[in-house]
C-alpha positions, 0 to 999 in steps of 0.5 A: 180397882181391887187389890188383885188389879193392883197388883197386876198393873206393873205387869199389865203396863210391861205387856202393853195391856194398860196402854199410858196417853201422855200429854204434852211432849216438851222437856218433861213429856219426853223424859216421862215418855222415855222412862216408861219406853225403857220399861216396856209400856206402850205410850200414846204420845199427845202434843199439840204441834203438828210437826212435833207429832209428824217428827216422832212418827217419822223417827225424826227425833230432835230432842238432845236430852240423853236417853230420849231419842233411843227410847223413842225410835225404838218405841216406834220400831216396836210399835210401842210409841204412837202420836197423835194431836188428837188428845180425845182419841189418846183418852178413849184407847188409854187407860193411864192418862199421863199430864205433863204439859207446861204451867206457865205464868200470866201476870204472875198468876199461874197460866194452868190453860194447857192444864185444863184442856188436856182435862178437858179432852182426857174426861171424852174418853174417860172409863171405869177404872182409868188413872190420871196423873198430873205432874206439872207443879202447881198453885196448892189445890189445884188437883182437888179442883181438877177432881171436883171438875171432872166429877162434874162433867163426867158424873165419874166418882174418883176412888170409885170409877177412877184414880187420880195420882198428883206426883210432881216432876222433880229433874233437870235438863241433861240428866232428866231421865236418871233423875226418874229412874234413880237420882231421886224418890218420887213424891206420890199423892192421890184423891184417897188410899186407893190412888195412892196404892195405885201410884206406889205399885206403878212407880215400882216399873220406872223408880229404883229409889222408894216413893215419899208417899204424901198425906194430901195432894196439897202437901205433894203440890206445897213440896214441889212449891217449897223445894224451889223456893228453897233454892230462890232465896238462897241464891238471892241471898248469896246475890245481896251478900255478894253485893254488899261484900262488893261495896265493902271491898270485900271477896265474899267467894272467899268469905263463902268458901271459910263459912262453908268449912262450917257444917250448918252453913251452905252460902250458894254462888251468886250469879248473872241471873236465875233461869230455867222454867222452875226456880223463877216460876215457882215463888209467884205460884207460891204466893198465889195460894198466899194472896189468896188465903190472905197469908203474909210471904213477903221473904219469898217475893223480895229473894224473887225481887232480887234475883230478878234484878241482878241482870240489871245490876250487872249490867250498870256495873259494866257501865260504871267500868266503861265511862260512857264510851260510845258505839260499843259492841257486846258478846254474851256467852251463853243463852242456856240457862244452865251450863252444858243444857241445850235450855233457854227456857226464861234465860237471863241472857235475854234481860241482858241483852234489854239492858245493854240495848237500852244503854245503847250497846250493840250484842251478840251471843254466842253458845254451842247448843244453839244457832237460832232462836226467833225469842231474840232481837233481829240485830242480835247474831247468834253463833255456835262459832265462838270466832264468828263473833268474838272479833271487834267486840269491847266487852264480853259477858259469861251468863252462862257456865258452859266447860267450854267457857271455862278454858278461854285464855287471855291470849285467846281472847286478844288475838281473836276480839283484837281488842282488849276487851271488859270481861264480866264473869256472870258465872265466876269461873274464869282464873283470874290469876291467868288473866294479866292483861284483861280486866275481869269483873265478877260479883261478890270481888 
């Protein structure tokens, strides 16, 4: 690709004349597919699941992610937006072939087999001057196999007959595509100089914030790695500080928030638990590379350890407050992840309820975003209707910050359960200058 196709290329995508094939339409996909909608390019949609496929044809989109369902009917309105499960035929009528499919784990190694049969059916269809682009977070080198992978089975040279751009996804549920658009700069690496002047001049149509254009595709995939790990290990930090004040009798809320009148200290909020599909999946992709490089990162496992157990640890000190009563019923609210997201992707909510089964406590849970979820127990009821399944029960976990959790009274709370029940404040954000009558647990009081 020359300097002059180069330059054209924001104006050849606007046009519809460089046709993008996005592969794996689940949260990322369709932020990604979003993005590039509201910037005017033409999009092959590829997912696996047919009645996904079947839905975004027919208009019918379900995805709550904001901005998401406007973009796509009017892609399909504007016979801009097209899907297919046929990853073969998106890669032959494509010139930009977009990765976004999920990288999960399987045994605590990264599970990359959606990763490499979307390769596999992008390299059928591969032609002179197509770009790839992969953004799933990834185990360090895992682009460079990929490019030595698809030199070989398509006897293609990248840099010469194709591009390759390594940028990392970088949003959360709820705000994903202002997160591509403005929030954050793009993380940009490719297999050489031409893929990177690529990557820079596509990244001008969807991001007003200016790319950090990385050395290696190694570097790109250790930021991404290292940006969650981050996150990891203070929380666990701020988890096994919470539990040492405990023990001392200590409020560490209070000892947080005097630390953190001083600038260099930033001490996060102990919790339940740690969710999401990024921040307990990317320490194991981390070590991964570690194990096999022989490096030592041992702080990184034992801040994963830790918050790992907290769902455990919370539930033995609800046990140690209720001496061993029998025949008693929970009510978890929450089985989002994360407050005000429709997103139970690796919830903690789904340890707790082990724990509490195993220590023979019957529960619920209750969250507005969601009235099924086949990942639960079958004689576990789920409800969007808080009054449902309030009424009866002794004890009452919040797992997750729902605003809506945050307005619970006291009097509520008795009229409605007509008990007095344990509250287990996972998420500390109940007042409980206004609770006189309930006993409220929280971490770290």
């Amino acid at each position: 690709m020359n300097k002059k196709q180069i330059q054209e290329l924001p104006r050849n995508i606007k046009l519809g004349n460089k046709k993008i094939a996005i592969y794996g339409i689940g949260f990322v996909g369709t932020a990604i597919a979003s993005t590039w909608l509201r910037a005017g390019a033409s999009i092959i949609a590829v997912d696996k699941k047919n009645t996904l496929v079947n839905n975004i044809n027919n208009k019918k989109i379900t995805n709550s992610e904001p901005k998401a369902r406007e973009a796509f009917i009017e892609g399909i309105n504007s016979k801009r937006l097209t899907a297919t499960t046929n990853g073969k035929w998106a890669s032959k009528y494509s010139d930009i072939k977009i990765i976004s499919v999920p990288v999960g784990l399987d045994k605590r190694s990264a599970d990359l087999r959606f990763l490499y049969s979307a390769v596999e059916d992008i390299i059928t269809g591969l032609k002179k001057n197509d770009i790839i682009i992969i953004t799933p977070t990834v185990p360090i080198g895992t682009s460079n196999k990929i490019i030595k992978w698809i030199e070989n089975k398509s006897k293609l040279k990248v840099e010469k007959d194709f591009f390759l751009i390594y940028t990392p996804e970088r949003i959360s549920a709820g705000q994903a595509i202002s997160d591509i658009e403005n929030n954050y700069p793009p993380i940009l690496s490719g297999a050489g100089e031409i893929s990177i002047k690529i990557a820079n001049k596509m990244f001008e149509v969807i991001s007003s914030k200016k790319p950090i254009t990385m050395s290696t595709t190694e570097a790109a995939e250790a930021e991404k790695l290292i940006e969650g790990l981050y996150r990891d290990v203070n929380i666990a930090l701020a988890n096994e500080l919470s539990r040492f004040c405990e023990n001392l009798g200590i409020d560490y809320w209070e000892v947080r928030e005097a630390a953190n009148s001083q600038p260099y200290s930033h001490l996060h909020k102990p919790g339940i638990g740690v969710g999401g599909y990024c921040i307990p999946v990317y320490p194991w992709l981390l070590t991964q590379t570690a194990v096999d490089k022989g490096i030592d990162m041992n702080f990184a496992l034992l801040g994963r350890y830790t918050n790992e157990g907290m769902p455990k640890y919370s539930v033995s000190r609800i046990m140690s407050e209720i001496n061993n009563k029998k025949k008693l019923t929970a009510l978890i609210l929450g089985l989002s992840f994360r407050g005000n997201v429709a997103d139970n992707r690796i919830s903690p909510t789904y340890d707790i309820i082990d724990e509490l089964i195993q220590n023979n406590i019957k529960a619920r849970v209750h969250d507005p975003f969601f009235s099924y979820d086949p990942l639960l127990p079958k004689e576990v009821k789920l409800s969007k209707d808080l009054d449902k399944v309030i009424s009866g029960v002794d004890i009452i976990i919040i797992a997750t910050d729902h605003d809506e959790y945050k307005e619970i009274t006291e009097d509520y709370i008795i009229k409605k359960s007509k008990k007095k029940p344990l509250i287990f404040d996972g998420r500390n954000i109940l007042n409980k200058s206004k609770f006189e009558k309930l006993k409220i647990l929280t971490i770290g009081k």
